[in-house]
C-alpha positions in Angstrom: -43.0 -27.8 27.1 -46.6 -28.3 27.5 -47.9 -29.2 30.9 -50.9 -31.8 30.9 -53.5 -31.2 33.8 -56.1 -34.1 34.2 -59.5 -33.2 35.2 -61.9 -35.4 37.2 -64.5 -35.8 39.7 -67.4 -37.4 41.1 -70.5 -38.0 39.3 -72.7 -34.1 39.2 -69.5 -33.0 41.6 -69.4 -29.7 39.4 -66.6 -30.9 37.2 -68.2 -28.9 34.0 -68.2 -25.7 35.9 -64.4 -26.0 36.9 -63.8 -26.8 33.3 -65.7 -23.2 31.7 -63.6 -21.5 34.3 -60.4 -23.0 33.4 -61.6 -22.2 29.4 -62.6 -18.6 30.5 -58.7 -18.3 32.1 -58.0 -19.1 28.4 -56.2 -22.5 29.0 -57.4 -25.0 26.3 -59.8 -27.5 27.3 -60.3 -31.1 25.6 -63.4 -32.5 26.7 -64.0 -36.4 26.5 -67.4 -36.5 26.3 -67.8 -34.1 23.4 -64.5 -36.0 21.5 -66.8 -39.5 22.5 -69.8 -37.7 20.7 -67.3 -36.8 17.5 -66.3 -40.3 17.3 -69.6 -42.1 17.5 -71.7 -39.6 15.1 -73.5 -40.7 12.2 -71.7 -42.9 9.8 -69.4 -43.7 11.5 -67.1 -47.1 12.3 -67.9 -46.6 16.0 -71.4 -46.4 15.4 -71.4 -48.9 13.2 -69.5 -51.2 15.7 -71.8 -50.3 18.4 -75.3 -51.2 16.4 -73.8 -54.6 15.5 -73.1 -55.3 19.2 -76.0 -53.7 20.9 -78.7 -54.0 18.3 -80.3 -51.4 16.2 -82.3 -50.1 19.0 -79.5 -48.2 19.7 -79.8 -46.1 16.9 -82.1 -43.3 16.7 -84.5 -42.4 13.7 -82.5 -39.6 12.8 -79.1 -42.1 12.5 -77.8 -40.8 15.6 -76.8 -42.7 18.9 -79.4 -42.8 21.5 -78.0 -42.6 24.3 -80.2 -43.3 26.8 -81.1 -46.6 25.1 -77.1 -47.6 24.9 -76.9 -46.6 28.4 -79.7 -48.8 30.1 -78.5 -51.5 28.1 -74.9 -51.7 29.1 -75.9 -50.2 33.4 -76.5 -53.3 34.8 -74.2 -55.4 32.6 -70.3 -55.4 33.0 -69.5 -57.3 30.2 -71.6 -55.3 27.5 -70.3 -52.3 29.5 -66.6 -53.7 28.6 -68.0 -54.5 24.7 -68.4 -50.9 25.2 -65.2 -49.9 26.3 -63.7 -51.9 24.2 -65.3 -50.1 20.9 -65.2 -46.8 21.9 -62.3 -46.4 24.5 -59.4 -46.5 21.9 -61.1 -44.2 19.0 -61.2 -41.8 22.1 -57.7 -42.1 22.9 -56.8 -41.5 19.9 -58.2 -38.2 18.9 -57.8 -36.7 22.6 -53.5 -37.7 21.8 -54.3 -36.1 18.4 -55.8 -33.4 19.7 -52.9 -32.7 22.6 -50.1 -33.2 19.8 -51.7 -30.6 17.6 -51.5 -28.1 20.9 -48.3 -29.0 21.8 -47.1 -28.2 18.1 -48.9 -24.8 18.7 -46.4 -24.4 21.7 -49.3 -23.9 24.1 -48.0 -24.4 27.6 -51.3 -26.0 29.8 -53.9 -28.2 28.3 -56.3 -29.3 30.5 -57.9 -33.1 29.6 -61.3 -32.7 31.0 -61.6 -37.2 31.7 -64.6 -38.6 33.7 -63.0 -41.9 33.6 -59.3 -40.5 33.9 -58.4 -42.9 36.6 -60.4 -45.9 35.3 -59.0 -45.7 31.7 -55.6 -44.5 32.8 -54.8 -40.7 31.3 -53.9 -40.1 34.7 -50.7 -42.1 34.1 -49.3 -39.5 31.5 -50.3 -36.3 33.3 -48.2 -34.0 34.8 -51.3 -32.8 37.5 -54.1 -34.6 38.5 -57.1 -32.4 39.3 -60.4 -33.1 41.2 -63.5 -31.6 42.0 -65.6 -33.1 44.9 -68.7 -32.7 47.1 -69.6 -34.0 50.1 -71.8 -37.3 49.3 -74.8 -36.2 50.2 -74.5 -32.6 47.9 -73.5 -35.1 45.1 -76.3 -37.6 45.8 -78.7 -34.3 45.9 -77.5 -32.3 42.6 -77.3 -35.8 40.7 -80.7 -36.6 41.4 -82.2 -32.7 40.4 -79.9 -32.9 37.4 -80.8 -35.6 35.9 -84.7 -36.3 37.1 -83.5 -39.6 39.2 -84.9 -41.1 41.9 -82.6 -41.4 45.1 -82.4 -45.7 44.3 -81.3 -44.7 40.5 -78.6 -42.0 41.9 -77.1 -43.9 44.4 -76.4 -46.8 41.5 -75.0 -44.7 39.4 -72.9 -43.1 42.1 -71.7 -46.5 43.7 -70.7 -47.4 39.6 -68.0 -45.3 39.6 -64.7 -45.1 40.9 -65.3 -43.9 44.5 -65.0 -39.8 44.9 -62.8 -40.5 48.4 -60.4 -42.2 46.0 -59.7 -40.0 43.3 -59.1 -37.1 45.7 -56.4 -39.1 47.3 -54.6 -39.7 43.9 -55.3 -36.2 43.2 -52.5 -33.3 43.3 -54.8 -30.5 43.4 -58.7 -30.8 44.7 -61.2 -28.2 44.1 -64.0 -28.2 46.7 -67.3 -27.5 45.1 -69.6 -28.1 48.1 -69.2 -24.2 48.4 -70.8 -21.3 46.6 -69.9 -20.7 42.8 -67.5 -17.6 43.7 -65.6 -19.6 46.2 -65.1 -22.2 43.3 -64.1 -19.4 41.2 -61.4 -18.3 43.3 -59.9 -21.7 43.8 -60.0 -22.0 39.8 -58.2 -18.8 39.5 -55.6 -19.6 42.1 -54.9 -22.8 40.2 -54.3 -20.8 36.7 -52.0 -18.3 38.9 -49.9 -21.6 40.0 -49.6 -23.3 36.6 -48.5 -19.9 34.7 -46.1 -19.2 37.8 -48.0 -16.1 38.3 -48.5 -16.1 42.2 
């Protein structure tokens, strides 16, 4: 039977870098961002949905989604951030179930659903282990703003946007502290692939 880990974490809390490891320990990884990108590329009904309700603004010259334009137009607002949702959340659903089924029919035993929003949208519900990676606030506030090029004002919005980190760990059956150096990550990974192939 094929075992469903859930992977979260705060906003620039290193969740990328726990999910290469786990895809480096051979476990397959389905990532929601990239299957987001798959089902809002050119030509497509999601795309097409999304011009209709945001304006063709959204749309980049080359007939891709620009992102940054879709995303400083839904920030501030919650009910074009639920039009959002509403377009795009179910297409995503969809192909991550797809692509879980198709595994499972392989007879893989771990797949690992790699979810920003795996609380808020509920894939934590059909899990069998919850993961999460966290900083400390002030490391996420830090990294965030270096990543991306914010100032401290935009980090902290985008930060207080999102589910808070405190809670997801509580909810979580396995946390992955990433305040730490990249080997001491490492290790933590690898003593999670021991536990869920029963090897330690």
């Amino acid at each position: 039977m094929t075992k469903i880990i859930g992977l979260t974490g705060g906003i620039a809390s290193g969740k990328s870098t726990v999910s290469a490891l786990l895809r480096q320990a051979g476990i397959p990884v389905i990532d929601a961002d990239q299957v987001a990108r798959q089902v809002q590329r050119p030509g497509s009904v999601a795309l097409d949905k999304l011009a209709a309700a945001f304006g063709p603004a959204i749309i980049a010259p080359d007939g891709s989604l620009n992102r940054q334009q879709l995303g400083q137009r839904v920030f501030d607002d919650p009910a074009a951030r639920q039009e959002l949702d509403r377009i795009v959340q179910p297409l995503i659903k969809d192909t991550i179930w797809q692509a879980v089924d198709n595994l499972r029919r392989q007879g893989v035993a771990n797949v690992v659903l790699d979810v920003p929003l795996l609380f808020e949208a509920g894939y934590d519900t059909d899990c069998d282990l919850v993961v999460v990676v966290r900083v400390s606030p002030a490391t996420e506030l830090r990294r965030l703003m270096a990543r991306n090029g914010y100032s401290r004002a935009a980090a902290q919005a985008r930060i207080a946007a999102q589910l808070p980190l405190s809670v997801k760990v509580a909810k979580a059956d396995v946390v992955i502290d990433n305040d730490g150096s990249r080997e001491e990550t490492r290790r933590q990974v690898a003593q999670l692939v021991e536990d869920l192939r029963g090897t330690r």
